[in-house]
C-alpha positions in Angstrom: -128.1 -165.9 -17.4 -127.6 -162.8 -15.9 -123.9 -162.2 -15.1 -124.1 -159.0 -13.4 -125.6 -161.5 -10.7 -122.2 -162.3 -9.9 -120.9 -159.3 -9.2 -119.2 -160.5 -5.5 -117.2 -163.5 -7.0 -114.1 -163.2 -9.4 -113.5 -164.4 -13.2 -111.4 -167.6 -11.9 -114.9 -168.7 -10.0 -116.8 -167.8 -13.1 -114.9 -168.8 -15.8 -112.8 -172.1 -15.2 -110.5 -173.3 -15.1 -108.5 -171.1 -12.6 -105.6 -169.1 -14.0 -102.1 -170.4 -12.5 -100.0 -168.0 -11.7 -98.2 -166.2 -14.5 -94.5 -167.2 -15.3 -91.6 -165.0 -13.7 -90.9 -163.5 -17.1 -94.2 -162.6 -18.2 -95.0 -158.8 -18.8 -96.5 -156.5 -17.8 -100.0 -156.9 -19.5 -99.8 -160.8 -18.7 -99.7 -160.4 -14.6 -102.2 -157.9 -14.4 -104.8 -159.8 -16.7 -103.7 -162.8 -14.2 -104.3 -160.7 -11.4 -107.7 -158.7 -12.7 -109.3 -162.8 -12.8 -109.0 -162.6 -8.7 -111.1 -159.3 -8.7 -114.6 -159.0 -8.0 -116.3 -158.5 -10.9 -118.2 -155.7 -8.9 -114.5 -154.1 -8.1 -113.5 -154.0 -11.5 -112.6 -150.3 -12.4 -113.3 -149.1 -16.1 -109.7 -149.3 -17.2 -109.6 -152.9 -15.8 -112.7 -153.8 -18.0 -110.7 -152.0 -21.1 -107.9 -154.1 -19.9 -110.2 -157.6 -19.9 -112.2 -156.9 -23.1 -108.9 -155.9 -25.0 -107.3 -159.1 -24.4 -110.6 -160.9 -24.7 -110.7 -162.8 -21.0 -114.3 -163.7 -19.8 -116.2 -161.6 -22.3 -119.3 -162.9 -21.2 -118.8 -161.7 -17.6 -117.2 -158.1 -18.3 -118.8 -156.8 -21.3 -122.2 -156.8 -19.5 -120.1 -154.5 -17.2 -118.9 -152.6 -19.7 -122.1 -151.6 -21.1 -123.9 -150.9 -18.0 -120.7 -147.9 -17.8 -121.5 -146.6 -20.9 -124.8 -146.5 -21.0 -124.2 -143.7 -18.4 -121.0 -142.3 -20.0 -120.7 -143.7 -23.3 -117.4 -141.8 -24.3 -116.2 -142.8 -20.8 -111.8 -142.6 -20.6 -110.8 -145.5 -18.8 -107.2 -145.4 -19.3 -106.1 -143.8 -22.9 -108.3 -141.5 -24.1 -112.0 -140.6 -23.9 -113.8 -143.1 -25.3 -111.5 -146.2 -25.4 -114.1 -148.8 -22.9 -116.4 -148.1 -26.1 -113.9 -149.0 -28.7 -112.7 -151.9 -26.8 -116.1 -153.2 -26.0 -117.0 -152.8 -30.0 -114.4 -154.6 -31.2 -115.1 -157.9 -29.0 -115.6 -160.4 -31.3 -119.2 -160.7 -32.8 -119.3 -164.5 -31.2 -118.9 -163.0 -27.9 -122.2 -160.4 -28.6 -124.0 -163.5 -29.8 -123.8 -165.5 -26.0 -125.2 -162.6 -24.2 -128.6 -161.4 -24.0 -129.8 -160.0 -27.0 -130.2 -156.7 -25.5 -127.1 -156.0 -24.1 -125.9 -155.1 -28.1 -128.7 -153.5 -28.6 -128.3 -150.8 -25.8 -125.0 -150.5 -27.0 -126.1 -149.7 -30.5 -128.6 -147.4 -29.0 -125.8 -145.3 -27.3 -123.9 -145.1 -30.4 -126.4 -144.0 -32.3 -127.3 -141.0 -30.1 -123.5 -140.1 -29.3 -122.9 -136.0 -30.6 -121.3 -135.9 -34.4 -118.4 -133.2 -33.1 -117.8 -136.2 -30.4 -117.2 -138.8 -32.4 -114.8 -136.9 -34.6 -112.7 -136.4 -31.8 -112.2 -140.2 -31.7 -109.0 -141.6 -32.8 -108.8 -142.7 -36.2 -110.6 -145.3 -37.4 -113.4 -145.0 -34.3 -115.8 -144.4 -37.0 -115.5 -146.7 -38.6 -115.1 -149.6 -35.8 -118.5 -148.1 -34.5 -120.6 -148.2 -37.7 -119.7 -151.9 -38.0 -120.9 -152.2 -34.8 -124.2 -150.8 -35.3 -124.6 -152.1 -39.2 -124.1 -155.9 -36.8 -127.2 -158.0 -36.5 -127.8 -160.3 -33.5 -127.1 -163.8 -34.1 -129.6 -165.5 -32.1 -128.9 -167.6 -29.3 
């Protein structure tokens, strides 16, 4: 399934069941991930999708996002730093690679491998690191 199908309807159409509203007390983080789920996917800013993929919500629906952004701008700064939609996107858990079209990972891995040595050193510590097990991944198949 293509998810980037979808792009008019939000995560709490896509991925049931709904979201209830968060509880009075709840932080910061907690009511905006809440809130991001009544978003169009295709209104989603970067730093929302950074946001989403950090926290693991609807991986399946915004990391197909994600990578469409950084196959244009891979080192992309969508909230922190430059880079941090990449390193957010690479650490998603491998399951969550494994339900999406093959390919998807493997443009990812493709953009890695092409991103500038000086770069990538400018990435915070451990970025390295987080992206070579990325790319050193196979695809499960699905």
């Amino acid at each position: 399934m293509d998810h980037l199908l979808h792009l008019g309807r939000t995560l709490d159409e896509l991925d049931p069941p709904r979201w209830t509203a968060p509880p009075p007390d709840a932080t910061h983080l907690v009511r905006k991930v809440h809130a991001l789920r009544s978003v169009p996917l295709g209104e989603l800013r970067p730093a929302d999708l950074r946001t989403l993929i950090s926290q693991q919500v609807a991986l399946p629906y915004v990391l197909p996002l994600a990578v469409r952004l950084l196959v244009e701008e891979p080192l992309l700064d969508a909230y922190f730093y430059e880079g941090d939609l990449l390193l957010a996107a690479v650490a998603a858990p491998a399951s969550a690679w494994a339900v999406l079209q093959p390919h998807l990972g493997a443009r990812l891995r493709t953009v890695i491998e092409t991103l500038p040595e000086p770069a990538v050193a400018e990435l915070p510590r451990g970025a390295v690191e987080e992206l070579a097990r990325f790319v050193a991944r196979t695809e499960t198949p699905t």
